[in-house]
N, C-alpha and C positions, 0 to 999 in steps of 0.2 A: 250709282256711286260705287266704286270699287275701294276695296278696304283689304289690310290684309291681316289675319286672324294671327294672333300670338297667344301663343300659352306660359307665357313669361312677363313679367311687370318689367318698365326699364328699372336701371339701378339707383341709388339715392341719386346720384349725377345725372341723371334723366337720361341714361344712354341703355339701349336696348344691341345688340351685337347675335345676329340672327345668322341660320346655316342656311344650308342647300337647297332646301324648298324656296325660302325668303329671298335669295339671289334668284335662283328661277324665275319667280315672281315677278320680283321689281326688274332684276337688272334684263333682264330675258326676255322677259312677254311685255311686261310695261314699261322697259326703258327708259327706268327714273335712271338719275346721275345723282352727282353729287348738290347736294342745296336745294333739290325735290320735295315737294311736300309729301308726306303718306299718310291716308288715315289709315291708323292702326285698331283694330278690336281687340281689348284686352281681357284677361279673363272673368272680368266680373262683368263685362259684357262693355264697359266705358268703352265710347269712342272717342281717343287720341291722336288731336293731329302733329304729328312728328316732322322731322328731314330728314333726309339722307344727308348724313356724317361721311362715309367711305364705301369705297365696294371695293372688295378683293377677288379679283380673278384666281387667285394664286391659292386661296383658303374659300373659296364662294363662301364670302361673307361679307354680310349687309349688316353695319352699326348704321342705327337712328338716334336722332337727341333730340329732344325736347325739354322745357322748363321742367325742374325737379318738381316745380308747383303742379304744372298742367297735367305731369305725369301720377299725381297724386289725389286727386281732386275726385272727390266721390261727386262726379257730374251728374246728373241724369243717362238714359242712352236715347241719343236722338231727342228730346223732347218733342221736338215739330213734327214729329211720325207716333201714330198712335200705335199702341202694344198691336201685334197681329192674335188674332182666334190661337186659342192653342189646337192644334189639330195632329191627333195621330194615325199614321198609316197604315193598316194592314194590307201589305202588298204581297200577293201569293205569286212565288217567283214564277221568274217569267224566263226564256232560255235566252243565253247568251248575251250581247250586248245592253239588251233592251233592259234589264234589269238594274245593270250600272245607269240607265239611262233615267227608268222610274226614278232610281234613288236620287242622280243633280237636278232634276226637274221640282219632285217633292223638298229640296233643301230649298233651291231658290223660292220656290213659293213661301217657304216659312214652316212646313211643319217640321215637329216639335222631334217626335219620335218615328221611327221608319220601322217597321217589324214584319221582316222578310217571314212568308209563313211556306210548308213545305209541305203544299198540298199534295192530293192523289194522283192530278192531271199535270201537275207543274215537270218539266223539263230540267234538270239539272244545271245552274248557270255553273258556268268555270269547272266542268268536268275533269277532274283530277287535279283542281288547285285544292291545297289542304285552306279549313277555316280560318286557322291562322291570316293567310295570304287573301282570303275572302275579304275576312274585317277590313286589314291595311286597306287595300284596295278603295273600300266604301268609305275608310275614312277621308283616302287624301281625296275623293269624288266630293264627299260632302264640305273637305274646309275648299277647295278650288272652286263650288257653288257658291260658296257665302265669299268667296273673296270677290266674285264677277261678279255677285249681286247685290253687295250692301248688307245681308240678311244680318239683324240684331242677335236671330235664335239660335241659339246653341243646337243645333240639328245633333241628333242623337241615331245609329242605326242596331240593333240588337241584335244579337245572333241569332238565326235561323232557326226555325223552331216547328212543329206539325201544328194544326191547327188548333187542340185544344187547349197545347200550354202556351200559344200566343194570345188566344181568348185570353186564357188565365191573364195574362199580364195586362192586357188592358182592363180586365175587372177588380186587378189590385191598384192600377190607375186613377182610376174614377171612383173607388170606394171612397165613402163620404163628400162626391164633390155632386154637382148638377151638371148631368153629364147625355149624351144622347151617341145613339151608335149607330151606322148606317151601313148596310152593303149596298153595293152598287148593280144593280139587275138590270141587265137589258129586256128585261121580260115587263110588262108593261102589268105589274102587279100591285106599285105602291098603294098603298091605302090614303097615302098623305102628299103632298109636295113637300117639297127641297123647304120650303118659305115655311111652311105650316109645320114642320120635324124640329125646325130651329127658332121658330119662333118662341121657345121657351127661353134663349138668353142664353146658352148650358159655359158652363165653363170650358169644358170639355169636349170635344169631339170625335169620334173616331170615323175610319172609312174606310173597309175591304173592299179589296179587289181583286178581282179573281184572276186567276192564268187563261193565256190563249184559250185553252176548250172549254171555259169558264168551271164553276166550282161543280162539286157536285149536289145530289139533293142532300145528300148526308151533311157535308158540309154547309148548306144553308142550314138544315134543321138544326146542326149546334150552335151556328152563330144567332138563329133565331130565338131557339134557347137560353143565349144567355144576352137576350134585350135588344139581340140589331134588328133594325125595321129596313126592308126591302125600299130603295129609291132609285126610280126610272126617269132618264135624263128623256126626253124629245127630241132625240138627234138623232144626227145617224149610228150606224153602229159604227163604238169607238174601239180601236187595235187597246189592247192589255195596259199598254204603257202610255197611252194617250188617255186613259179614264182616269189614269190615277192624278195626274195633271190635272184635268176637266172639271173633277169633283172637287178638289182641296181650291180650283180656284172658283168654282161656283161656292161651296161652302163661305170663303172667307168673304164673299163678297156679299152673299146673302145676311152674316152676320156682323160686318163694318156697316152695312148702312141697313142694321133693324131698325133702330130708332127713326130714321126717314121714311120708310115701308110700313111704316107701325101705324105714324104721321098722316099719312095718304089713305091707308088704308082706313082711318077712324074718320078721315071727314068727307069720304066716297060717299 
């Protein structure tokens, strides 16, 4: 289901009056017209289905209306779609495109938070774009994931960070929650399986990834340090940008259907 992400409520009148992205969107790539349904995502995550009222070629801008009620209505999000795993990414940048790429892959999937880490072996993405122009970038990547995907979660991407003080952030994350932390090792080291890591239920999730020449030993020993357990997928070896995919969609699928795995497993 395609949706398109608003960071504005319509007005009492149920009417919502969107710029240059929103035209883009609709009138450009989806080719809504006038008397079009949209679903819209609004900021408290409600999804609202709206119309197109007008497109202005002239101001690119897309007014939608909808019932002042419908617009107002603390609905549920999605009911018939259960919440996804909260899942956070530690992805040690990766060069060039592929890294814009980690980040719409990890949106669509549903994770939560994206925490580009700037490791030893990592490659500079966007060499000589200032930060500033970085964020832009990953933001309009992550709402144009959630618009092609339906995603409910608020995708989140943090500024760039070395690796101790991106650790840091996801241990101020999970402080007080039930929570499990994972790297991803092609090295055939785990002590545990993917099933058996998350078979605790955790609230929370995390998953490093390391860059193309993968991480170093130094870099495993802090993230071991501070709780991640080593997890080796049985595949082949996966490119940088395809592990980080691989895992958040193995993760969420190992913990949407614990309760069924749980099931089987106790009457084995």
């Amino acid at each position: 289901m395609r949706q398109l992400i608003s960071e504005r409520y319509p007005d009492p009148r149920g009417k919502l009056v969107l710029g240059a992205d929103a035209y883009r969107h609709l009138a450009q790539v989806l080719r809504r017209g006038v008397g079009d349904p949209v679903e819209v995502r609004l900021p408290s995550g409600d999804l609202v289905r709206m119309r197109v009222e007008a497109v202005s070629r002239k101001d690119r801008t897309v007014t939608l209306t909808c019932d002042a009620e419908a617009a107002s209505a603390a609905t549920p999000v999605d009911p018939m779609v259960p919440a996804l795993p909260r899942i956070v990414l530690l992805q040690w940048v990766i060069k060039g495109q592929k890294m814009d790429q980690a980040v719409r892959q990890a949106t669509e999937c549903g994770a939560e938070l994206i925490v580009p880490v700037l490791g030893e072996r990592c490659v500079p993405s966007g060499a000589g774009e200032s930060e500033g122009a970085k964020a832009a970038r990953w933001e309009r990547i992550v709402r144009e994931a959630r618009e092609q995907s339906g995603s409910a979660v608020r995708t989140e991407v943090s500024r760039a960070a070395p690796p101790a003080e991106a650790i840091a952030r996801w241990l101020d994350l999970a402080a007080g929650r039930r929570s499990i932390a994972l790297v991803l090792d092609e090295a055939p080291l785990a002590r545990k399986t993917l099933h058996e890591y998350l078979g605790t239920d955790p609230e929370l999730t995390a998953l490093a990834v390391g860059p193309e020449g993968g991480m170093t030993e130094g870099e495993l020993a802090l993230l071991e340090s501070a709780g991640f357990v080593r997890v080796h997928f049985r595949t082949n070896i996966l490119r940088a940008e395809t592990a980080a995919v691989y895992g958040i969609a193995a993760a969420q699928s190992a913990l949407t259907e614990l309760t069924s795995w749980r099931l089987k497993e106790s009457s084995s």
